[in-house]
Legacy VTK file of the C-alpha trace (Angstrom):
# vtk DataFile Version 3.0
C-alpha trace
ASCII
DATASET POLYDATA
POINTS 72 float
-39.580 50.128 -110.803
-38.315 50.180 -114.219
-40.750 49.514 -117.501
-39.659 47.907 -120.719
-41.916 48.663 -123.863
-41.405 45.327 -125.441
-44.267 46.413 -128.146
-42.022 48.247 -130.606
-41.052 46.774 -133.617
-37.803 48.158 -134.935
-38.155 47.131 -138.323
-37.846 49.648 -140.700
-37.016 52.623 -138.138
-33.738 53.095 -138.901
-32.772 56.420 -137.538
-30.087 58.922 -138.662
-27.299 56.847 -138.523
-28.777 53.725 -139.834
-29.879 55.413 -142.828
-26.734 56.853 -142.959
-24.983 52.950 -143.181
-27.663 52.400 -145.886
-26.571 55.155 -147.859
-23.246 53.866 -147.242
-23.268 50.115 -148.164
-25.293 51.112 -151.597
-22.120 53.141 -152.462
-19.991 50.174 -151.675
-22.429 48.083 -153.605
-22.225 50.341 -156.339
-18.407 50.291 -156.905
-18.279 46.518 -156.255
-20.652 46.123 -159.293
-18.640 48.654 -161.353
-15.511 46.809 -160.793
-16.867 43.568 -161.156
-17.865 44.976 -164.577
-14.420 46.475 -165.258
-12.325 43.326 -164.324
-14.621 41.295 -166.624
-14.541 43.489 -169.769
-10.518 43.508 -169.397
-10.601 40.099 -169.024
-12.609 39.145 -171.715
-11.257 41.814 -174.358
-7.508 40.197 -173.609
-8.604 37.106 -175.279
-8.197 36.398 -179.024
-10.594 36.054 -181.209
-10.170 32.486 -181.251
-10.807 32.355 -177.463
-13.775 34.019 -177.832
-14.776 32.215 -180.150
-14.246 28.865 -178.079
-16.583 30.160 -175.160
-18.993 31.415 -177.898
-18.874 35.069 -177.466
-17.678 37.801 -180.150
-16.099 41.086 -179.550
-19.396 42.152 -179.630
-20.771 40.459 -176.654
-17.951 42.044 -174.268
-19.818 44.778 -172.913
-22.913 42.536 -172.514
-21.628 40.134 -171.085
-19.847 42.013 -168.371
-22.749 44.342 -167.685
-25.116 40.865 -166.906
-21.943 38.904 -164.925
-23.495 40.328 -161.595
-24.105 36.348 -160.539
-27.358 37.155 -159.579
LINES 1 73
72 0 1 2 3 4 5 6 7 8 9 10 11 12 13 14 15 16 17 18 19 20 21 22 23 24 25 26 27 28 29 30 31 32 33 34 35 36 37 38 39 40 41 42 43 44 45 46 47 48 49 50 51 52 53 54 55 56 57 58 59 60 61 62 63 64 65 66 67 68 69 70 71
């Protein structure tokens, strides 16, 4: 007869290759941010002044701005 050790929690025993996915998706995490950063500086420096302006950010305020636009 067969026994089933139901009392195991698995939380936070990730093993080898979970740690390994870990490692993995904070990498892909990390460029997503990056890029989210990227395409919103580029975006926001092809606008005029006046444009800027209108949304009530300066030149300035560009690499704020797209350092904080994480949407958390």
């Amino acid at each position: 007869m067969a026994a089933l050790d139901t009392t195991r929690t698995t939380y936070g025993s990730f093993g080898l290759i979970g740690r390994i996915g870990a490692l993995f998706t904070a990498a892909t995490n990390a460029v997503v941010v990056w890029n989210d950063a990227r395409a919103t500086r580029n975006a926001l420096s092809d606008l005029t002044d006046r444009e800027l302006e209108d949304i009530g950010l300066s030149r300035s305020d560009i690499d704020g701005v797209a350092v904080t636009s994480r949407g958390f």
